[in-house]
N, C-alpha and C positions, 0 to 999 in steps of 0.2 A: 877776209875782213881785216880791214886796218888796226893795227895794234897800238893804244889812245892810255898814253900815259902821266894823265893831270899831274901836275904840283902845287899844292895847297892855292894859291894862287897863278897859277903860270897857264899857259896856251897851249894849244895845239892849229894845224892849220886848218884850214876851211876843207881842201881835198882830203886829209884823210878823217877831218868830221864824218864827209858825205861816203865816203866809203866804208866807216862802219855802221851805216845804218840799214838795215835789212832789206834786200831786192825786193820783197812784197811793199816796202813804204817807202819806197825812196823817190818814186814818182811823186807821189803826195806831197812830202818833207821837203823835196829840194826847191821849190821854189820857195816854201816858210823860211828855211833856213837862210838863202839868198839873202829875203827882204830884207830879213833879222839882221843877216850883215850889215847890209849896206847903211842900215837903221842906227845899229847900235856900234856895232866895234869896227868900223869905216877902216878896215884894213885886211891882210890877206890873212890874220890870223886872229880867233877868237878864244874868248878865255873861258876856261868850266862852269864859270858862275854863270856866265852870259846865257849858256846855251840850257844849264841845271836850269835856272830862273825860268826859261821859256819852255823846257819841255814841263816842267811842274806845275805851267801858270796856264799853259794855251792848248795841253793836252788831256785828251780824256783817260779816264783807266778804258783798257788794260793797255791802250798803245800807249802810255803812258810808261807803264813798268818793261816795257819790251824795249824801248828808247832809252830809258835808261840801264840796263845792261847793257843794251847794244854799245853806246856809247861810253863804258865802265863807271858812270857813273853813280850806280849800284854799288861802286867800292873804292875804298879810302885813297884818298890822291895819292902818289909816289909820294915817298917822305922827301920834308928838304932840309938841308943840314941842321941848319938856324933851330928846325923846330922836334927833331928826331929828340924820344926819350931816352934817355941814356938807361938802359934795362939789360941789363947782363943776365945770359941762361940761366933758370933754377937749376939749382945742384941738390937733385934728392941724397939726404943720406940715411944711410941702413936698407934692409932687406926685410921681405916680408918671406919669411918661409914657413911660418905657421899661424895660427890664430892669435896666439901671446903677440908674434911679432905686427902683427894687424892691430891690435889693441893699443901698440904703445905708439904706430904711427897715427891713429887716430885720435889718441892722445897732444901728437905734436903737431898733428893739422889743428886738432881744437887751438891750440896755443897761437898761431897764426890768426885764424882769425876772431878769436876777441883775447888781441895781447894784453902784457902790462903797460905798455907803451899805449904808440900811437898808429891807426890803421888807417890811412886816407884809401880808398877805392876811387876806380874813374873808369864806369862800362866802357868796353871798347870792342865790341862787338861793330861788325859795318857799318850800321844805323851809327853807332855813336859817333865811329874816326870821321863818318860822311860830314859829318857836325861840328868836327874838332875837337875830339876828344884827345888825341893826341897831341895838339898844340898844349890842350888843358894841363894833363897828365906831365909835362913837360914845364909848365912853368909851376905847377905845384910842387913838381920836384927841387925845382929852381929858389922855390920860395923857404921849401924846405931848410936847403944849406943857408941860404944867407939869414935865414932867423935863427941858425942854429937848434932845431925841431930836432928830437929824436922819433923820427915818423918814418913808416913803409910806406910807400906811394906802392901800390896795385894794379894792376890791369885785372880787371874784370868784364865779365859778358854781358850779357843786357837781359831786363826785369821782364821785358814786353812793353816797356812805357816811352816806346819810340818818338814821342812828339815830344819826350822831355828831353831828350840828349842835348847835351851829354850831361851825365849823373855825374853825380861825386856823392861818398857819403864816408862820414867822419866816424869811429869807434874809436871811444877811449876809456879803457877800465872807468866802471863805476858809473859810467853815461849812456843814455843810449843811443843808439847808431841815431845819427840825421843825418838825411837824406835831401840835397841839394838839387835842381834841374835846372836845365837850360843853360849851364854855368859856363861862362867863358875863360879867357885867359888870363883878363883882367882882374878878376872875382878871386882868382888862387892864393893872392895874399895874405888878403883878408879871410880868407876862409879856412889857410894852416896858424897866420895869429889868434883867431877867432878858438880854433880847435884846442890850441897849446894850452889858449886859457882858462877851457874849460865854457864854453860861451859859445854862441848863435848867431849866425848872421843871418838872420830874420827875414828881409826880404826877400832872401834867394830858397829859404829854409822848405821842399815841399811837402816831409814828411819824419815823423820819428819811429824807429821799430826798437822794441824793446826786448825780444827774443826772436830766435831764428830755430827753425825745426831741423834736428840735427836726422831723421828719416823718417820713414813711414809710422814708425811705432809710436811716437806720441814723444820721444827725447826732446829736451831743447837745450840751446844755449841763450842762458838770459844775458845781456848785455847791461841791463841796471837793477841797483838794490830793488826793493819791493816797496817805492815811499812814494810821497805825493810830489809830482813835477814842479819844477822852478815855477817861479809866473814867466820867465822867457819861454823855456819847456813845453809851457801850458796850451802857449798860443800855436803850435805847432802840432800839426794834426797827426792823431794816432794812426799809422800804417796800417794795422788790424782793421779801423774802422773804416777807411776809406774803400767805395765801392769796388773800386778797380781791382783790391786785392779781396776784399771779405766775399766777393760772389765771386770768386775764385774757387779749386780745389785742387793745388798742387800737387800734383804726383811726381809725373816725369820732369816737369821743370823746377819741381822747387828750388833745387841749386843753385838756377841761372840771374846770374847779379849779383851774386852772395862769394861767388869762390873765382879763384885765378882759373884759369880752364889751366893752365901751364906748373898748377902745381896740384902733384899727384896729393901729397899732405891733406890737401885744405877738401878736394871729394872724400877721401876716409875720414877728415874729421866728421864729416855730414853723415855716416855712418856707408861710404863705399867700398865694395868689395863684401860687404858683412853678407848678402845674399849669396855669392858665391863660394864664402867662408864654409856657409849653413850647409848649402848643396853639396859641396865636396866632402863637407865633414858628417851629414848624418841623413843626406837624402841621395837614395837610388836614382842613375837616368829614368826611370818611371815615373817615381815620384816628381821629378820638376814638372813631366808630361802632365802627370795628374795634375798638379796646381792650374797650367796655364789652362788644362781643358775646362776645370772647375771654373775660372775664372771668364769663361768666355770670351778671352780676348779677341775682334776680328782684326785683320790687316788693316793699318791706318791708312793706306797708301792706295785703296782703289776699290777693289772688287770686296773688300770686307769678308774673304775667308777665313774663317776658324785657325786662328793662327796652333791651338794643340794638336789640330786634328792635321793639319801640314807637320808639323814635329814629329805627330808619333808617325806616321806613312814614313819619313825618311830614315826611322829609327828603326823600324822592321825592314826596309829596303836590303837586299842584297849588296855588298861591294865594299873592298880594301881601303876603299878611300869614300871621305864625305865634305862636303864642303857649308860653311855659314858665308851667305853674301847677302850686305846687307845696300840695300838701293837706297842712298845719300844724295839722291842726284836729282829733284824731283825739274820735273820740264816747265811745268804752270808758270808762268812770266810774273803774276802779280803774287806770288804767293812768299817764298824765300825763305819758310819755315824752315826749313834740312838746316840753311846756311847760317841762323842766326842761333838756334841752337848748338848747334857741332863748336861756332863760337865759342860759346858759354859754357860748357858740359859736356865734352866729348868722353869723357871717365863713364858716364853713366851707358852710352851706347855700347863702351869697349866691355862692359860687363854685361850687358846684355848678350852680346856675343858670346861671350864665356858659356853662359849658362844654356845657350843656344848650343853651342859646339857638344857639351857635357851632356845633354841631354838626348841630341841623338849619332853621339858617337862619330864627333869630324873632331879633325886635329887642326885643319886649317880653314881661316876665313877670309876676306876681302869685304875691303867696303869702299863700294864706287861713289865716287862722287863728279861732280860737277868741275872743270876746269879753271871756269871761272871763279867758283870759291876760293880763292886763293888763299885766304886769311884761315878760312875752313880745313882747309887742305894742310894747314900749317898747324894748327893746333891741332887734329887730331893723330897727324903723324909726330907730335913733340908729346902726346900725349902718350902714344902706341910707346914710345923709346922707352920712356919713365915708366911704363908698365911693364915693358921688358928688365929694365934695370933692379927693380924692385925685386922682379920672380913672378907678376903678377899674370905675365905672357912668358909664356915658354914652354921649356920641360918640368914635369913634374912639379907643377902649382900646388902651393899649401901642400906640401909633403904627399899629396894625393895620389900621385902617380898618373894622375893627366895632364895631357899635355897639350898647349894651342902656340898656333901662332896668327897671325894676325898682316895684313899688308894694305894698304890706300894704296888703288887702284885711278886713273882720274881717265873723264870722258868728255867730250864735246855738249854732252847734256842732254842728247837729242830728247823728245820729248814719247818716242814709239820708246824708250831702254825703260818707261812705266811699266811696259808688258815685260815679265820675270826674264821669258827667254830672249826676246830680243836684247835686253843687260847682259845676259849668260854671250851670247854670239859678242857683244863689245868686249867682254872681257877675255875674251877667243882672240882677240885681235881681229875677227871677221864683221862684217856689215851688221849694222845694228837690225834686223830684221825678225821678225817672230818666227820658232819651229812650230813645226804641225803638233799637234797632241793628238793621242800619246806619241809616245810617253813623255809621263809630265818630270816636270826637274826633280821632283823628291826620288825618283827611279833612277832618272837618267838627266844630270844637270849639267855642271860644268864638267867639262873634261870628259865629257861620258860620265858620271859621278854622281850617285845619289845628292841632293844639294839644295838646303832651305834658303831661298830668298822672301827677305821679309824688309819690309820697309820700314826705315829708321827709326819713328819714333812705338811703332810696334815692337822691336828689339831695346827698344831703350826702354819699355814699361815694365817688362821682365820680372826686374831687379825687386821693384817694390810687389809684386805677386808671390815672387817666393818667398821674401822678408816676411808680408803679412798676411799672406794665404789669397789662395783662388777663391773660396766664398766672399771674402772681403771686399774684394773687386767685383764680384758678380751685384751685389748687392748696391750699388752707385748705378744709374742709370737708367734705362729702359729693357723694357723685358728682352728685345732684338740687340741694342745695342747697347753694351756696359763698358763702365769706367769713367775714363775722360777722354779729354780731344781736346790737340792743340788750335787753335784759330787762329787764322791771319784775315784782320781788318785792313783792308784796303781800297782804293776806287775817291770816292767824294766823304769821306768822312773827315771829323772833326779834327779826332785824335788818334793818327795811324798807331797800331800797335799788335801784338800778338797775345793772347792770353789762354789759359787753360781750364775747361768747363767739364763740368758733368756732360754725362751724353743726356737728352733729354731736356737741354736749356732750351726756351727760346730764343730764336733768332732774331726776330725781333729785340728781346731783350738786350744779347749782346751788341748788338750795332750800336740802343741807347747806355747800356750804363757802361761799357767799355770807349765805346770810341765817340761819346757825344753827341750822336746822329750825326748830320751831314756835314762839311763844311761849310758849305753856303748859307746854310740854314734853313733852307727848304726843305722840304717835303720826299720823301724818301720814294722813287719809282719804280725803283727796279732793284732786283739783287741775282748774284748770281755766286753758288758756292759750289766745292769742287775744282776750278779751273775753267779750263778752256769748253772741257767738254761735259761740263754742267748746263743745266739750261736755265736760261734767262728769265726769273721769277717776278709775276708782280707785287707788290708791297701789301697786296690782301693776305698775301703767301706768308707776312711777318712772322705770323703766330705758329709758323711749321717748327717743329722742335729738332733736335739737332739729334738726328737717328736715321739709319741706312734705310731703314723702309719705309719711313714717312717722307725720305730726299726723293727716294727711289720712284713713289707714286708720284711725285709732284712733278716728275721729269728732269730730276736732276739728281745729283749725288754727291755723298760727301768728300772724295777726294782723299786730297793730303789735308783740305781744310783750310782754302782758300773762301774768303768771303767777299767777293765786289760790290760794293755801295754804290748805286749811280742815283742820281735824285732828278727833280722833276724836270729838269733842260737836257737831260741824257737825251740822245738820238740812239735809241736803242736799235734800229736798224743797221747804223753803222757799227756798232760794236757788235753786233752777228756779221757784217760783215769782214769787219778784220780778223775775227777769230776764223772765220772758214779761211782769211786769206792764211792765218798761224796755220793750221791744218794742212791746207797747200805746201808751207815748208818744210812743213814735221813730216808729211808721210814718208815710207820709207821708199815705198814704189814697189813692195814687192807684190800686192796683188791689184789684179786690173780694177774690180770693184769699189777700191779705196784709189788709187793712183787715176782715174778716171772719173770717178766719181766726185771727188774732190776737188780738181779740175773745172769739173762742171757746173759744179754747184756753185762754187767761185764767181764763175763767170755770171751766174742767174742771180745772186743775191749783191755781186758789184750795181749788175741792173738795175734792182730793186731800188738799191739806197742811192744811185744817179739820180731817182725818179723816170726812171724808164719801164717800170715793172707793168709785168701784167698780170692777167688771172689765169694765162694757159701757166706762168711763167711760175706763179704757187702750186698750183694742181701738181707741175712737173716735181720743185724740191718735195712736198710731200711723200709722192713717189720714189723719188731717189731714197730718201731719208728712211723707207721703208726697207726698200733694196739695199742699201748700203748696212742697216740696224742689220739683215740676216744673213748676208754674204760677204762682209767682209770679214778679213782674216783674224784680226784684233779689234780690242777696245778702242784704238785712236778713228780707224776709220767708223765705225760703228754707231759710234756718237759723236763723229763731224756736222753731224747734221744737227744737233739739241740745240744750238743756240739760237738760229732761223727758225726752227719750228716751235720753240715755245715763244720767242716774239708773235709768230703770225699766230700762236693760240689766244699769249695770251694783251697782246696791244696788237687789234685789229687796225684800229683807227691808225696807229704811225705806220703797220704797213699799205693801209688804202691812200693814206697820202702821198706815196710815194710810187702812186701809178701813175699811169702813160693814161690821159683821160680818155684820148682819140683814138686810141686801139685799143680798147679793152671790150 
């Protein structure tokens, strides 16, 4: 695959566009792409925006989000001089060697962020730099010196308010945080004058938060006295109030948009590390067990296992060695949850880890992630450093006498490394492909190695179960599924974004008060969550609640927590058909049922959506989709077939349209 390295503005050429766009769409795409040439940029080379503009305008989800990886434009253009921030590495100082020393760094993270000075922030998570956030970031710095500003300019993660990027938002003793969107480069002047003065720049203004939750326990940091708002103030909307955050229930994100991912300080001022403090200092490895079991947490990441009841199995397992790996890497194309969090808060996973490790007795972890994360892959391993530097990674943490270490591991992505062992073989340096069971990983994992694989934001909820107890958590959600759940809104909506829900919201709900309903404005058709290998639901299905067993009957599942929106001009045939075509690339080939099958199926549902289909040609995918659900080896081939068969369940009508009239 061609390696496609934009500059905020700059080119790349036509042949190595068409080379990195995936062998399953490259028939389709290259002659789009041609026309678009010859159309718009009448030369041998085209430029990012050209090609960003057409696949965001003339493409549907989910080849929509796979074209944009393919093509890197998923992630922030190559910097160019002109526009690079001048951002020199944080330099942590002191160590944390016991709880006193934990307290005074959280202390000095408070101080960061709500100083006596001045705090400008600028998310810069993918979503944002995609946006220019970095140009932002750079002329606010710019505007900084030349007004002579005593102000931090910040790099921070992103809220989930993807359609607003890029953020900025202003803290200055004695005021409260506002919060800017959409803000360009232009805007930065005006916006550290505005700041210095003590004053609003109004138009841009989208919100005001007046405390921040320093963790689970109920702590806060208020940002302003306790009095009646400016009349500027006034006109600017309460963050509390607005929908997007008040049906909200922060747990594992609360952090993200709030702290530097890059500085250790500003997570313990939020009260990090304090869970692992607790556990090392007055809870047995049993005890964490117990919480998470009390707490019913399942895997966020697929099959929804009892993530206590994999803990304690590897805790009583036999062997010298134990490993925590944690799957960073998720495959789903429109989802990109792993990536934008790991951004924003990667401190929170690395402590999740911890208390993983502590609790069933491994010294060492890995956490795989995806390749292409690059930006991910950089903050968490700048993160892993400063928690080494600290004492917070290593030998004998918090005077305890345990001890971890910790290493990013990176992978091609594949989409089969969802299945635990097939990760385990990639991280072997062997083919990504699933082991037979038994024996499962908690016995026999890496290395031969007793070893919990748990999916990231499963290990990242941890932190706040042991803080405030497993009842606590059990007690949020549905009686099957408790806590919360991260969502990724994506496909035809309003307002792309990710957010954090009780289990038990409607789905429905979140698609209107998070993402606005559609972006067309139409009528909402189809949805489909989970990923690839969820099935394709009709819009009567709104009112299904966001829980493993109410996904599960409907013929879909919840995934990592992917949600695709297609509304009433969707051709939901073809979007079963590119995802069997994703399937086709994902398999790994190691059993005939799925490498055959898949194959097959391809070719039957290509048919279908030509308008060549017939009715031997349904009868057949049912069939397959049978055979496939009981014989093949994993999860990927299993449910390659969900996304054709709950189309032909449930829009008969768009598959009878697309029959072959005279052969049927």
């Amino acid at each position: 695959m061609a390696d496609i390295k934009w500059l905020p503005d700059g080119q790349e050429t036509f042949d190595k566009v068409i080379a990195a766009v995936p062998e399953g769409m490259r028939a389709a795409m290259k002659p789009k792409l041609i026309e678009m040439l010859a159309a718009k940029a009448g030369g041998k080379k085209i430029s990012r925006k050209i090609v960003e503009a057409w696949v965001k305008e003339d493409l549907p989800e989910p080849q929509r989000s796979v074209l944009m990886a393919a093509l890197g434009l998923d992630r922030p253009a190559a910097k160019a001089d002109a526009a690079a921030v001048k951002k020199a590495a944080w330099k942590v100082k002191g160590a944390v060697k016991n709880a006193a020393d934990l307290a005074k760094m959280k202390a000095a993270g408070q101080e960061l962020l709500a100083p006596k000075t001045l705090r400008i922030t600028v998310s810069s998570a993918s979503c944002g730099l995609a946006k220019g956030a970095e140009t932002v970031a750079a002329a606010l710095q710019d505007a900084v010196k030349k007004q002579k500003v005593n102000a931090d300019v910040v790099l921070v993660g992103s809220n989930g308010m993807s359609w607003a990027e890029p953020m900025v938002s202003v803290i200055k003793a004695g005021k409260p945080c506002i919060v800017y969107g959409n803000v360009t480069a232009d805007a930065a002047a005006g916006i550290v004058k505005a700041a210095a003065a003590g004053k609003i720049v109004e138009d841009l203004a989208l919100m005001r938060v007046d405390s921040i939750k320093v963790d689970v326990t109920g702590e806060k940091i208020k940002y302003a006295a306790d009095k009646a708002p400016a009349a500027a103030l006034a006109k600017v909307k309460d963050g509390s109030k607005i929908d997007f955050f008040k049906k909200q229930l922060k747990i594992v994100s609360r952090n993200a948009g709030i702290i530097a991912p890059d500085r250790i300080e500003e997570y313990i001022g939020l009260g990090g590390y304090q869970a692992l403090a607790k556990a090392l200092g007055s809870m047995k490895p049993a005890d964490v067990i117990k919480e998470v079991k009390e707490s019913k947490l399942r895997g966020r990441g697929g099959a929804g296992f009892p993530a206590g009841i994999k803990w304690e199995a590897c805790s009583k397992a036999a062997g010298d060695k134990k490993y925590i790996v944690c799957n960073g890497s998720e495959g789903d194309p429109e989802i990109g949850l792993h990536k934008s969090f790991l951004e924003s808060d990667p401190h929170m996973l690395i402590e999740g880890m911890l208390l993983a490790g502590y609790a069933v007795g491994a010294d060492e972890g890995y956490v795989y992630l995806n390749d292409r994360y690059v930006l991910a892959v950089e903050r968490v391993q700048t993160a892993i450093e400063q928690a080494e530097k600290v004492g917070l990674l290593g030998k004998n943490i918090l005077g305890s006498g345990f001890s971890f270490t910790l290493k990013v591991k990176r992978g091609g992505g594949a989409y089969v490394c969802g299945e635990e062992t097939a990760l385990l073989n990639a991280l072997e340096g062997s083919f990504a492909e699933p082991r037979p069971r038994p024996p499962l990983p908690v016995h026999q994992g890496l290395n031969g190695k007793p070893t919990v694989v748990n999916n990231l934001e499963t290990l990242s909820t941890v932190s706040a179960i042991v803080l405030k107890g497993g009842k606590w958590f059990a007690g949020i959600g549905t009686p099957a599924s408790k806590g919360t759940k991260i969502v990724a809104l994506s496909g035809n909506v309003a307002r792309p974004c990710w957010v954090e829900v009780a289990m038990g919201t409607v789905i429905g709900d979140i698609i209107t008060a998070f993402a606005g309903g559609t972006a067309s404005g139409k009528k909402v058709k189809a949805f489909q969550t989970g990923g690839p290998s969820g099935g394709i639901l009709p819009a009567s299905q709104l009112k299904l609640k966001l829980d493993y067993d109410a996904l599960g009957k409907a013929g879909s599942l919840l995934g990592s927590g992917g949600l695709l929106v297609m509304d009433e001009d969707c051709d939901v045939v073809d979007v079963a058909r590119f995802l069997t075509e994703f399937f086709l690339e994902e398999s790994c080939g190691k059993c005939t049922p799925c490498r055959e099958g898949v194959k097959r199926l391809n070719e039957i549902v290509s048919c279908i959506a030509d308008g060549r289909g017939t009715k031997a040609q349904l009868a057949l995918v049912k069939t397959m989709g049978e055979a496939m659900s009981a014989a093949c080896f994993c999860a990927l081939g299993k449910t390659a077939a969900a996304p054709i068969l709950t189309v032909m369940k449930h829009f008969p009508k768009d598959v009878n349209g697309k029959m072959l009239k005279t052969i049927n």
